[in-house]
N, C-alpha and C positions, 0 to 999 in steps of 0.2 A: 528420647530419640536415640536410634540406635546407631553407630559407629560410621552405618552404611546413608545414612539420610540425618542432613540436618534439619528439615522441617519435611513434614507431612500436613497434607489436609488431614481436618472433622472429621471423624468417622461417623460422628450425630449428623455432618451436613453430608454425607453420599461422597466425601473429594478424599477419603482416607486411600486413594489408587495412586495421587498427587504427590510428587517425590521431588525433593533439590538433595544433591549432596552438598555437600559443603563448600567446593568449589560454585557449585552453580545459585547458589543462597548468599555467597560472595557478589556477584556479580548482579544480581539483584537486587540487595541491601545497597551496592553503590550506584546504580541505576536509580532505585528510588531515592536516596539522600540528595543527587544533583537535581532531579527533576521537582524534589521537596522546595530545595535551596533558589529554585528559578520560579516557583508557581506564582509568588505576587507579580512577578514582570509579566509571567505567560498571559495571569487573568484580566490584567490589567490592557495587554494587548489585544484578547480575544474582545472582552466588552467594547473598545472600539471599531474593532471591522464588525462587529456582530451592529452597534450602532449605524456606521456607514453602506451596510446592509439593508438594513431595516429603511433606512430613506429611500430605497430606490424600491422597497417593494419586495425585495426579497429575505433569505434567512437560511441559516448555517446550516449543513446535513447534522443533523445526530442536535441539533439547537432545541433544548428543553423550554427554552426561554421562562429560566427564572426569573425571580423578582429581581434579581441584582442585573438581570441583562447577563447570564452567562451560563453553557453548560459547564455545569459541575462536575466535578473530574473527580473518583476514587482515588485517593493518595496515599490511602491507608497500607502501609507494607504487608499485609495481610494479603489484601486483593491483588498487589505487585506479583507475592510467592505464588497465588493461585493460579493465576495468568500464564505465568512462568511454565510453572508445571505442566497445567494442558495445553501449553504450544510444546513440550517436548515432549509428552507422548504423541501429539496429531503429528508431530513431525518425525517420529519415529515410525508411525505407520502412513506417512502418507506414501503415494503411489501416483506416477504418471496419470492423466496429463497435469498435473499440479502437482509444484513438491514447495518446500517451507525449509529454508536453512536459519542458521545466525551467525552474526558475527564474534570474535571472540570477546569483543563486550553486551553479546547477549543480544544484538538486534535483532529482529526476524526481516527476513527477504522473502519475499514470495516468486517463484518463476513458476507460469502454466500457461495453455490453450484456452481462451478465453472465447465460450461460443457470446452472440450477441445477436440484436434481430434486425436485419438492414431492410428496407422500404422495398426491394428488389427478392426478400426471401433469407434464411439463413446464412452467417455469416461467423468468421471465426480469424482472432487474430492472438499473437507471441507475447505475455506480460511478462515484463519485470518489475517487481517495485520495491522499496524498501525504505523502511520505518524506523523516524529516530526517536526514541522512546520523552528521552530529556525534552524537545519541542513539541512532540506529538507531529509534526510533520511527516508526510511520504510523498516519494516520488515515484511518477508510478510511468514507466515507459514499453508505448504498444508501438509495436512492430505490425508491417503491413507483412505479409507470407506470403509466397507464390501459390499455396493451395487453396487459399480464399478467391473465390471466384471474382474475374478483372472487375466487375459491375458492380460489386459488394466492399469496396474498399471504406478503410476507415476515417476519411476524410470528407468522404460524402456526410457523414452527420457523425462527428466528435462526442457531442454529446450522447448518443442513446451507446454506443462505448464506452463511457465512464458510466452511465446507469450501471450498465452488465458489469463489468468492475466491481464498483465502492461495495456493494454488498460480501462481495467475495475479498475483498482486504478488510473491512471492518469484524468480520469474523476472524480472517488470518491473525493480521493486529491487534487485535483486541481493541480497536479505538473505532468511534466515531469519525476520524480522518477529520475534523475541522479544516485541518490547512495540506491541499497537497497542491505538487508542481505535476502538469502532464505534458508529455513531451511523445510526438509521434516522431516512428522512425522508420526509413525506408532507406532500400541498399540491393545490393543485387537479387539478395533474398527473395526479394515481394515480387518478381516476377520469374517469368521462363521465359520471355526475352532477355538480351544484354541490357543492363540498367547500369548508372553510373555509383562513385562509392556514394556512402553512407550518408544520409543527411538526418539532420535532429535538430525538428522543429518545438517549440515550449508552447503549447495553445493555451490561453488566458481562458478556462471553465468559467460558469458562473452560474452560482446554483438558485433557482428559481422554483420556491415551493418544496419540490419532489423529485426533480429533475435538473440536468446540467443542460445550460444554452453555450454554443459556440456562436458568437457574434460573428467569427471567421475575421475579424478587426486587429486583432491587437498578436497573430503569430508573429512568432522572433524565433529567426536560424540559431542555433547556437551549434555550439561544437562537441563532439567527442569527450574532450575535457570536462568541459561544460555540465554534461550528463553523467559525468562520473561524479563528479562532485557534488552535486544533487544528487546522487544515488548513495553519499555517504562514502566515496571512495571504493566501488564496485566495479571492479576492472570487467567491461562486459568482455563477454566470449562473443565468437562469431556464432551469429544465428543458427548455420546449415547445426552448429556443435550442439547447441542447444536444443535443437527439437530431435537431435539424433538420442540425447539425452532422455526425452521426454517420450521417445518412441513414435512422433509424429512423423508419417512420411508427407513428404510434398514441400 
C-alpha cells in the first residue's frame, strides 16, 4: 500500500477505486472493534424483538430469518473498509437534493427532499437522519415544508413516508435499518401561513410484511433536546437554511 492509502479494494473484485487513508482506516478499525465488542448483546437483543415480532404476525425490514432467528450482520473489517470507502466517494460526488456528511467518528448523516406518494397525488418532504454504526440504529427526522401541497402532508399516512425513506437510507447506511426512531416535525416552515415554534413528535412505526403501519396510537411530543440526542447529538439548523442548502425553493 502506498504512503497515500492505507487499504485499497480488489482490483480482482472491480472495488480497486476504494481508498482509506490512514486516518480514515483509523476510524474504521475503531468503529468495527466497538461494534465487534457489542455483537453478542446486539444479537441477543435483535432475536428477541425479531421473536416479539413474529407473535403478532409481523417481521423485521432487511429480516433474512435465519435458523437462529436473526439477520446476520457482515463484521468482517474487510466489508467495514469496503463500506467506508464507497460512502466517501457517493459523498464526495453527491449533489442536491440529497447530500451524505459524517461525523468525526465516521457516522454518515443523510440530509435530502424526499419525493413520496400521497392518496391526494405527489408529495414531497425535508429528511434528516443519522446512523449509529456501533447499534446499527437511525433516526430519521421528516419535516412537513411549506412547498408540499396543504392536502398532501405527512401525517395523513406516516407510513407510505417511511416506505419512500427506508430504501433511500438503507443504501445511504449501508444497513438494513432494523431499529430506527421517526420523529415528524413541524414549525413555521410547513406553511405560508403564521404557524407556531417547532414541535417534534416520535411516531411508534411498525413494520408489517413490506410495509410500515402508523396505528396513530402510541405518538409522544418530545423536545428539541430530545431529537438531537436521537440524532447522535446533531445540532439541527433552521429548515428555511437547509433547503436554501439543498437548493429547494419554497
Amino acid at each position: 500500500m502506498t504512503a497515500e492509502y492505507a487499504w485499497r479494494g480488489r482490483a480482482e473484485d472491480g472495488e480497486d477505486h476504494l481508498t482509506l487513508t490512514a486516518a480514515e482506516d483509523a476510524i474504521v478499525r475503531g468503529a468495527w472493534e466497538r461494534a465487534a465488542a457489542k455483537r453478542a448483546d446486539f444479537d441477543d437483543m435483535m432475536r428477541d424483538i425479531q421473536g416479539k415480532t413474529a407473535e403478532h404476525g409481523g417481521q423485521l425490514p432487511g429480516d433474512r430469518m435465519e435458523s437462529e432467528g436473526v439477520h446476520e450482520i457482515d463484521y468482517s473489517l474487510t466489508h467495514s473498509r469496503r463500506a467506508a470507502g464507497s460512502h466517501k466517494r457517493e459523498g464526495q460526488m453527491s449533489t442536491t437534493p440529497q447530500n451524505i456528511t459524517y461525523t468525526e467518528d465516521g457516522a454518515p448523516r443523510f440530509t435530502g427532499i424526499v419525493h413520496w406518494r400521497h392518496a391526494a397525488g405527489p408529495a414531497h418532504c425535508l429528511v434528516r437522519a443519522a446512523y449509529i454504526p456501533e447499534t446499527h440504529q437511525a433516526t430519521v427526522l421528516v419535516s412537513e415544508i411549506a412547498s408540499n401541497p396543504d392536502n398532501r402532508g405527512i401525517t395523513a399516512d406516516f407510513g407510505k413516508v417511511a416506505d419512500a425513506i427506508l430504501p433511500l437510507l438503507q443504501e445511504a447506511f449501508r444497513s438494513q435499518l432494523q431499529r430506527a426512531v421517526w420523529i415528524a416535525h413541524f414549525g413555521e416552515f410547513s406553511y405560508h401561513d403564521p404557524a407556531g415554534p417547532d414541535t417534534f413528535t416520535q411516531v411508534p412505526l411498525v413494520w408489517q410484511g413490506d410495509t410500515f403501519v402508523d396505528d396513530r396510537k402510541g405518538d409522544v411530543r418530545i423536545s428539541r433536546a430530545d431529537t438531537e440526542r436521537f440524532l447522535g447529538g446533531w445540532q439541527l439548523r433552521p429548515v428555511p437554511e437547509v433547503l436554501s442548502e439543498l437548493g429547494h425553493e419554497g
